[in-house]
C-alpha positions as CSV (number, residue, x, y, z in Angstrom):
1,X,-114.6,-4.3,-155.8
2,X,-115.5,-0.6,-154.4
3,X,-113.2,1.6,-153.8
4,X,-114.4,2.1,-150.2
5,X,-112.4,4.9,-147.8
6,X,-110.6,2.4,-146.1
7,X,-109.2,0.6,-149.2
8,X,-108.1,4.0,-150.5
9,X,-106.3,4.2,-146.8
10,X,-104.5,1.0,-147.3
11,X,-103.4,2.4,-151.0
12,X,-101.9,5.6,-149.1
13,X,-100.8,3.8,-146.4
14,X,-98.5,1.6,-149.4
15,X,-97.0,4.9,-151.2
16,X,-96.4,7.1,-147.9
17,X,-94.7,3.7,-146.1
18,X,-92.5,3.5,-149.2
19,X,-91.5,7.6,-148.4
20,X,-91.2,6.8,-145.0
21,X,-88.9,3.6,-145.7
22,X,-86.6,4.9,-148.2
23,X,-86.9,8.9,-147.4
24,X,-87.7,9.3,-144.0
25,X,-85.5,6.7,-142.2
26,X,-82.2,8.3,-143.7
27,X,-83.0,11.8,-142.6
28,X,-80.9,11.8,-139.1
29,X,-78.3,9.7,-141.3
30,X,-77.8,12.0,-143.9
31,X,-77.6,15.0,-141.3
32,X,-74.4,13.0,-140.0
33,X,-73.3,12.6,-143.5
34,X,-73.7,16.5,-143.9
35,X,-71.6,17.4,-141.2
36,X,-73.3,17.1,-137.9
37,X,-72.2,14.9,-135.3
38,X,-75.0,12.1,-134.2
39,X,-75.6,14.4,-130.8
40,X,-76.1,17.5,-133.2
41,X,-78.3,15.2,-135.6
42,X,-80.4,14.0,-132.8
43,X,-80.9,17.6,-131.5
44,X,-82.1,18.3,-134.8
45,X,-84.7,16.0,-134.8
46,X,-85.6,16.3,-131.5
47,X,-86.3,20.6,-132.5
48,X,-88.3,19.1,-136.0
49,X,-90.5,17.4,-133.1
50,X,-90.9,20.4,-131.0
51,X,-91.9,22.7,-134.0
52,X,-94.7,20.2,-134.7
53,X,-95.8,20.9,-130.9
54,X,-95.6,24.5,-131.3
55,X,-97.6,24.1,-134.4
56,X,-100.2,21.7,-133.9
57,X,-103.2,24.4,-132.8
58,X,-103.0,25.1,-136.9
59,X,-104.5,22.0,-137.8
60,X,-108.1,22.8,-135.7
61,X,-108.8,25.9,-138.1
62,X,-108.2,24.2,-141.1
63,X,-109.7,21.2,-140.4
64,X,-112.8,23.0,-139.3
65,X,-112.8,25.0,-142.6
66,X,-111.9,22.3,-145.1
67,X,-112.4,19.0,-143.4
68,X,-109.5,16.5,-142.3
69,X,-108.8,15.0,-146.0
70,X,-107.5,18.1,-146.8
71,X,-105.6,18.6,-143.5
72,X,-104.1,15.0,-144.5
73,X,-103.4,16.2,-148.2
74,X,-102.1,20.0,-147.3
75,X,-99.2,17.9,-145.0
76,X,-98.7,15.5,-147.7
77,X,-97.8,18.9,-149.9
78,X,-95.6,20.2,-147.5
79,X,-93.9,17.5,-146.7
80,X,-92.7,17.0,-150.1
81,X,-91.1,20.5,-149.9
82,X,-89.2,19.1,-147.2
83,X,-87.6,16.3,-149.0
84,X,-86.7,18.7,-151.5
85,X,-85.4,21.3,-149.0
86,X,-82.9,18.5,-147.2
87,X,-79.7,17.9,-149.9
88,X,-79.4,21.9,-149.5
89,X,-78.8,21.1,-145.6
90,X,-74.8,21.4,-145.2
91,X,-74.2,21.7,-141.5
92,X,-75.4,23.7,-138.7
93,X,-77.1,27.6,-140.5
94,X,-80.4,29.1,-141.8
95,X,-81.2,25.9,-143.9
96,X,-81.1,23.4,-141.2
97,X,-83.3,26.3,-139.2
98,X,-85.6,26.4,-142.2
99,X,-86.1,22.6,-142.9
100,X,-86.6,21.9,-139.4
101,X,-89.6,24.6,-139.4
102,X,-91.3,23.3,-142.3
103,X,-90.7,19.4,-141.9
104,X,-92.2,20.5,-138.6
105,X,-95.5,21.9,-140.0
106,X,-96.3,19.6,-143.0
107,X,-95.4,16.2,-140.1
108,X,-98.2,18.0,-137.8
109,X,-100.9,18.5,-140.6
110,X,-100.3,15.2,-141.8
111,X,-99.8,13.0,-138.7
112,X,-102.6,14.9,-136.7
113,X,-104.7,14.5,-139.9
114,X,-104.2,11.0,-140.4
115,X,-104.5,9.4,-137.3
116,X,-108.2,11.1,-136.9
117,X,-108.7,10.4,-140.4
118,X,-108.1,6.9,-139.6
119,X,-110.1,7.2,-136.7
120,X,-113.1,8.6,-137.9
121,X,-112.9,6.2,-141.2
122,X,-112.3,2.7,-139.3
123,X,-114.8,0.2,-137.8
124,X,-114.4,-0.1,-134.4
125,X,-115.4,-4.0,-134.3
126,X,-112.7,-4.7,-137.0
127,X,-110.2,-2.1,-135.8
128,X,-107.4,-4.7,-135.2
129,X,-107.9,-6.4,-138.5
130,X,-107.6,-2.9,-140.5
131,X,-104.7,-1.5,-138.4
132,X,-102.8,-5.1,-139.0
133,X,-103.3,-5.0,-142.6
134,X,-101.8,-1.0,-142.5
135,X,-98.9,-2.8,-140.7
136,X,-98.5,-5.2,-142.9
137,X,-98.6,-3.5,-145.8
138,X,-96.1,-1.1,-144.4
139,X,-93.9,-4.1,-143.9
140,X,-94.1,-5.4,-147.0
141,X,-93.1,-2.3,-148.8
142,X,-90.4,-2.1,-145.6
143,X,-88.7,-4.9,-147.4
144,X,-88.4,-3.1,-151.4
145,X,-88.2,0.8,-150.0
146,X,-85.2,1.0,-148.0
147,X,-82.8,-0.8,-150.9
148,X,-84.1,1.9,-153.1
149,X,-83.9,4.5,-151.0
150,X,-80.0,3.7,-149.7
151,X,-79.6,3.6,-154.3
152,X,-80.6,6.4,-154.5
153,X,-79.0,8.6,-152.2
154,X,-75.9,6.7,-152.7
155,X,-75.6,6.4,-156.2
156,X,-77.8,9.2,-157.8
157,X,-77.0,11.5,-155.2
158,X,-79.3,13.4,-152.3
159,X,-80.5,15.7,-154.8
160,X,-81.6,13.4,-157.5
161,X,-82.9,11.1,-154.6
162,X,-84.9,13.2,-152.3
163,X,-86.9,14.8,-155.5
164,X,-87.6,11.3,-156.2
165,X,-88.4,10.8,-152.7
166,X,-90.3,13.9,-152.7
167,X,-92.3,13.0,-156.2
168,X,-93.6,9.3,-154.4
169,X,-94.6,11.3,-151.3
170,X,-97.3,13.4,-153.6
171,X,-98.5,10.5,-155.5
172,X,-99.4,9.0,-151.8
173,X,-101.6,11.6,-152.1
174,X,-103.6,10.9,-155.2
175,X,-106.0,7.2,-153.2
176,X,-107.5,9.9,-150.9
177,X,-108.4,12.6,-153.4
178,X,-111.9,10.8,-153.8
179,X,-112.2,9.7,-150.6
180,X,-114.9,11.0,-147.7
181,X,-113.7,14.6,-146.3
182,X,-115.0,14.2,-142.6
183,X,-116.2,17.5,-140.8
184,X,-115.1,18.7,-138.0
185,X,-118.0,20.4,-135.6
186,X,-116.5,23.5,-134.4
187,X,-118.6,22.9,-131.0
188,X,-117.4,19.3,-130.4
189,X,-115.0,18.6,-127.4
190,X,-112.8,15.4,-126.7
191,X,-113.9,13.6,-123.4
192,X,-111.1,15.0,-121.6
193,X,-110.6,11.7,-119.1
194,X,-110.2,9.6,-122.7
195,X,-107.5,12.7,-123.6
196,X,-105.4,12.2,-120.6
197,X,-105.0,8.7,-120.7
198,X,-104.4,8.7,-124.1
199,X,-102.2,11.4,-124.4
200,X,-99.8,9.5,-121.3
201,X,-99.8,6.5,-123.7
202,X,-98.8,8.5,-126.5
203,X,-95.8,10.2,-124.0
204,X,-94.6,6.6,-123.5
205,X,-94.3,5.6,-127.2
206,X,-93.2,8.8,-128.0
207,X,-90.1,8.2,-125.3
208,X,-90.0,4.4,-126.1
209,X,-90.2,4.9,-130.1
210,X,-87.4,7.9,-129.8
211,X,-85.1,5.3,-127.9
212,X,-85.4,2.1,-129.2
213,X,-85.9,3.4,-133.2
214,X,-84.7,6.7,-134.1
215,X,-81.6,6.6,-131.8
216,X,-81.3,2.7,-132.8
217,X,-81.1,3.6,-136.4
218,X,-78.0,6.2,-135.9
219,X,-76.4,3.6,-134.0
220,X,-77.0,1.0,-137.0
221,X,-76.1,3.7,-139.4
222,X,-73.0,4.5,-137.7
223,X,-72.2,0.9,-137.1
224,X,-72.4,0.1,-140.5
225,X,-69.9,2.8,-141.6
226,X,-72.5,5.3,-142.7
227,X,-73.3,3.5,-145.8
228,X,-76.7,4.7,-147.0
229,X,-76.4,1.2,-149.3
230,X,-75.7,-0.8,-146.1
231,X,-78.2,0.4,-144.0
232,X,-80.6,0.6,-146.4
233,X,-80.1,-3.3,-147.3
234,X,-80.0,-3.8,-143.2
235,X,-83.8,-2.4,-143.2
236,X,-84.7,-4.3,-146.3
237,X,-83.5,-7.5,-144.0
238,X,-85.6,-6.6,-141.7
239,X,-88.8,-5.9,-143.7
240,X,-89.0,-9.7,-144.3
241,X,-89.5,-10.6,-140.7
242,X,-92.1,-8.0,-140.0
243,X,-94.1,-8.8,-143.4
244,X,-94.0,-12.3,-141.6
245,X,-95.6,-11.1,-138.0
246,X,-97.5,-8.2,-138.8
247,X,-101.1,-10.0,-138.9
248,X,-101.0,-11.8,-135.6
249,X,-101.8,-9.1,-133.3
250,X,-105.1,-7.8,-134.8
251,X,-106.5,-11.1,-134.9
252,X,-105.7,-11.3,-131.3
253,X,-107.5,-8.1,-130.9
254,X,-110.6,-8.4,-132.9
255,X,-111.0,-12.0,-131.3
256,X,-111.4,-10.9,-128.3
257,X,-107.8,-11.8,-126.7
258,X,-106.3,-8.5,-126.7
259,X,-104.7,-8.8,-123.1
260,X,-102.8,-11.5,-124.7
261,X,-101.8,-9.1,-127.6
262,X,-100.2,-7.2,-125.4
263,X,-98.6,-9.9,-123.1
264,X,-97.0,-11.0,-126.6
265,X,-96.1,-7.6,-128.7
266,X,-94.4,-5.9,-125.3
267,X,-92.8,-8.6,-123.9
268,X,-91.4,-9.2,-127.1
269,X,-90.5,-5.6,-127.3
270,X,-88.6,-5.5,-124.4
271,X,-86.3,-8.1,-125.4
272,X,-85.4,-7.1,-128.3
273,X,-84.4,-3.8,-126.2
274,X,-82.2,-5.6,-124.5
275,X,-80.8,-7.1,-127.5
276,X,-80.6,-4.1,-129.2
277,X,-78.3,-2.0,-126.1
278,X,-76.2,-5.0,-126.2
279,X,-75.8,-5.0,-129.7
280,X,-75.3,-2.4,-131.5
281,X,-71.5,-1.8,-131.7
282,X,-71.1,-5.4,-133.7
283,X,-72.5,-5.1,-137.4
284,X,-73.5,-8.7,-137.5
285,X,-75.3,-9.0,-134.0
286,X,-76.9,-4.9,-135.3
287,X,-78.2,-7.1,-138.3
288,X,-79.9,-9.6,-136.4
289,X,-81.4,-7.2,-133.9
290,X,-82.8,-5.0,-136.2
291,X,-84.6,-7.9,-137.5
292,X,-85.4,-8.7,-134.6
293,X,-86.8,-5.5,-133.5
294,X,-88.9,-5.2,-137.6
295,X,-90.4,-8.8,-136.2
296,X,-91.9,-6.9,-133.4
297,X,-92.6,-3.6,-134.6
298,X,-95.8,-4.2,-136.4
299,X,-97.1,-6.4,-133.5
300,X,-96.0,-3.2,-130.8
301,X,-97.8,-0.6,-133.3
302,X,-100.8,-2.6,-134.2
303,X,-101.4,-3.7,-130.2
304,X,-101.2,0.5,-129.1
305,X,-103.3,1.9,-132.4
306,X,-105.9,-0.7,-131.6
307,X,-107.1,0.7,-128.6
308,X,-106.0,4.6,-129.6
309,X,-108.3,4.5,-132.5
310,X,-111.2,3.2,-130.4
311,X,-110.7,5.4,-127.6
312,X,-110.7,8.2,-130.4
313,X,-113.8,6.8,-131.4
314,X,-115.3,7.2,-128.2
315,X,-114.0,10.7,-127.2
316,X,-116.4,12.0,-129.2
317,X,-113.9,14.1,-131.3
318,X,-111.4,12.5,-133.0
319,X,-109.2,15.6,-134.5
320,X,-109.3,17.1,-131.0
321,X,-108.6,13.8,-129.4
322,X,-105.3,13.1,-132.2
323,X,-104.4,16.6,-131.5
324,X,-104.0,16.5,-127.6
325,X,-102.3,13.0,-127.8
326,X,-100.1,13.3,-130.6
327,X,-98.5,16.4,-128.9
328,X,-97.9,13.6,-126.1
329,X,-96.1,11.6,-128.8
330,X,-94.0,14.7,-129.8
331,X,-92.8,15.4,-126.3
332,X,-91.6,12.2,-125.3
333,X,-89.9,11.1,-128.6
334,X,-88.0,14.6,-128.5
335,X,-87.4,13.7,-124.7
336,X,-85.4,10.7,-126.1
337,X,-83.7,12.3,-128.5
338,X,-82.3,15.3,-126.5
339,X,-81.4,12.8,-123.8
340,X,-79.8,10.5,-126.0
341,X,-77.9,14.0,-127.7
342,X,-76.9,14.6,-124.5
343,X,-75.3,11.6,-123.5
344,X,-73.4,11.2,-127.1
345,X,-71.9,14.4,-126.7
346,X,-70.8,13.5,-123.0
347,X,-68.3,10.7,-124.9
348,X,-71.2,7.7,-123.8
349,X,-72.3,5.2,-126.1
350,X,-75.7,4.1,-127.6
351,X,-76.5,1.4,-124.8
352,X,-78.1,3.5,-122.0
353,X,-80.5,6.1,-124.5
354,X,-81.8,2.4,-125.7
355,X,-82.1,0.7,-122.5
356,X,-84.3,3.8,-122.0
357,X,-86.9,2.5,-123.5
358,X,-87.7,-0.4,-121.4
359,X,-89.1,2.1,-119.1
360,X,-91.6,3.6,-122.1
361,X,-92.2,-0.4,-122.7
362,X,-93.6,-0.9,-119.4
363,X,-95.7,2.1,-119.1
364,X,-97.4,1.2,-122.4
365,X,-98.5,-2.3,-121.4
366,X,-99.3,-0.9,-118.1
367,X,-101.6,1.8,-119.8
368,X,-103.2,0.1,-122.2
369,X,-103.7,-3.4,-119.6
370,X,-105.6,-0.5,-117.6
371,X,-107.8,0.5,-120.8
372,X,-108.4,-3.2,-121.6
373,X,-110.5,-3.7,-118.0
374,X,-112.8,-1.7,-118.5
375,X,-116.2,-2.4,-119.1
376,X,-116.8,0.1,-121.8
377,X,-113.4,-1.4,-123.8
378,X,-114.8,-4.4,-124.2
């Protein structure tokens, strides 16, 4: 079997789901842990998110110079320094200022890297199909990594488990070092119509992933006593249900039903939204909702890359496209997080910051239901 490029994809996308799952998950946890309080925590992420906005016009040089592997693989460095910077973090000082500045940088080069990477890699007849078998594979290893990852910051420590964390993050690196290195023309421009729209899409997940999943895991993580054991064994629950959903979707999409994809995935999502605000104080009804919500998830993230990917494709440039869009992603996820920081340290609960997102949910469907009737989407 060759070793095409997006094979070598699907092996990355296995290793860096694993760093996401057991690494990545626990960061706003472990800044709780470490002394901030959840508003403080969320801030934090919220100003990690911001520095990748500030810093994205750093990717277009590099990219032009050494092509968007390298982009991909120069974020995939960097972020590893970041895993190693976190169990030095104690609090609010220069370290926290520091981590957020380069967990900033290495997110932007790799995020903006991958998604064009992915973009200018796929096949935009079977772009459903690949992005479903990304999901699923991230779900799979969604069931293994967080169990590990909740070990080994609870028994062998942050510092033994983040350089372990760090160590799996460079190895995701090691599929793509033979892979195609697309160019980047420095005279190519995005469509800037296809830009808008897709950078109002990415607002909406940004706002509706920042609601319903980063300020959703605090609540869990609180809820279950701040246990990096417990909450990692909660996520490894819910990596069985979405293993079990996460191919539906694309087939949906590459068989030509993809209005019905996204009748299904955000429909779905916005129930489990509203399970999920009602929930969340109650460790048992948390559990079921955050399996709930790892049933949908795939289904959600397959249903919106679908059509982002393809409208990449047809922008005409799709590192310029990723760039302008993704900083759309950045703004409304932060947006959620400052809002939700806001209304923690105000003495409110989870429940509204996660009813937030069925506002986000709507927009989405609304978007991308637009996209769908066109001609040229077909």
């Amino acid at each position: 079997m060759a070793l095409t490029t997006i094979r070598r994809i699907y092996a990355h996308a296995g290793l860096q789901s694993f760093v996401e799952a057991s690494g990545g998950l626990f960061v706003v946890g472990f800044l709780v842990k470490q002394g901030l309080s959840p508003a403080f925590a969320l801030a934090s992420f919220a100003l990690v998110l911001l520095s990748r906005f500030a810093l994205r016009a750093a990717v277009l040089p590099l990219a032009h110079r050494y092509g968007l592997r390298s982009v991909l693989l120069l974020g995939v460095l960097i972020r590893a320094a970041s895993y190693i910077m976190l169990p030095f973090v104690s609090g609010l000082g220069p370290i926290l200022v520091a981590y957020i500045l380069v967990s900033g940088l290495g997110s932007v080069l790799y995020w903006t890297g991958y998604h064009a990477y992915v973009s200018a890699a796929g096949d935009n007849a079977a772009m459903g199909r690949q992005v479903s078998i990304q999901q699923a594979v991230t779900a799979t290893v969604g069931i293994v990594a967080p169990v590990a990852g909740g070990f080994l910051l609870g028994w062998a420590g942050p510092l033994a488990g983040f350089t372990i964390i760090a160590a799996i993050q460079l190895l995701a690196g090691l599929p793509l070092l033979g892979a195609a290195n697309p160019a980047i023309n420095p005279e190519s421009r995005a469509d800037p119509d296809i830009v808008r729209f897709g950078r109002r899409i990415y607002f909406a997940e940004g706002l509706q992933s920042g609601c319903a999943n980063v300020v959703w895991n605090l609540a869990l993580f609180v809820t279950l006593g701040q246990s990096f054991e417990n909450f990692g064994g909660a996520l490894a629950l819910a990596g069985i249900g979405a293993a079990a959903g996460s191919l539906l979707i694309g087939k949906l999409i590459d068989g030509g039903r993809p209005q019905h994809s996204l009748t299904l995935a955000y429909g779905l999502g916005a129930i489990v939204i509203g399970i999920k605000a009602l929930a969340w104080s109650h460790p048992l009804a948390a559990l079921v909702a955050t399996a709930l919500g790892a049933l949908v998830a795939p289904m959600l993230a397959t249903a919106m890359l679908s059509p982002l990917y393809a409208m990449a494709q047809r922008s005409q440039c799709t590192l310029r496209f990723n760039m302008a869009t993704e900083g759309g992603w950045d703004l409304g996820c932060s947006t959620a997080a400052l809002v939700a920081a806001t209304i923690l340290h105000l003495g409110f609960g989870y429940t509204l910051p996660i009813l937030l997102a069925l506002g986000a949910i709507g927009a989405i469907w609304w978007g991308l239901a637009r996209w769908y009737r066109q001609p040229s989407a077909a």
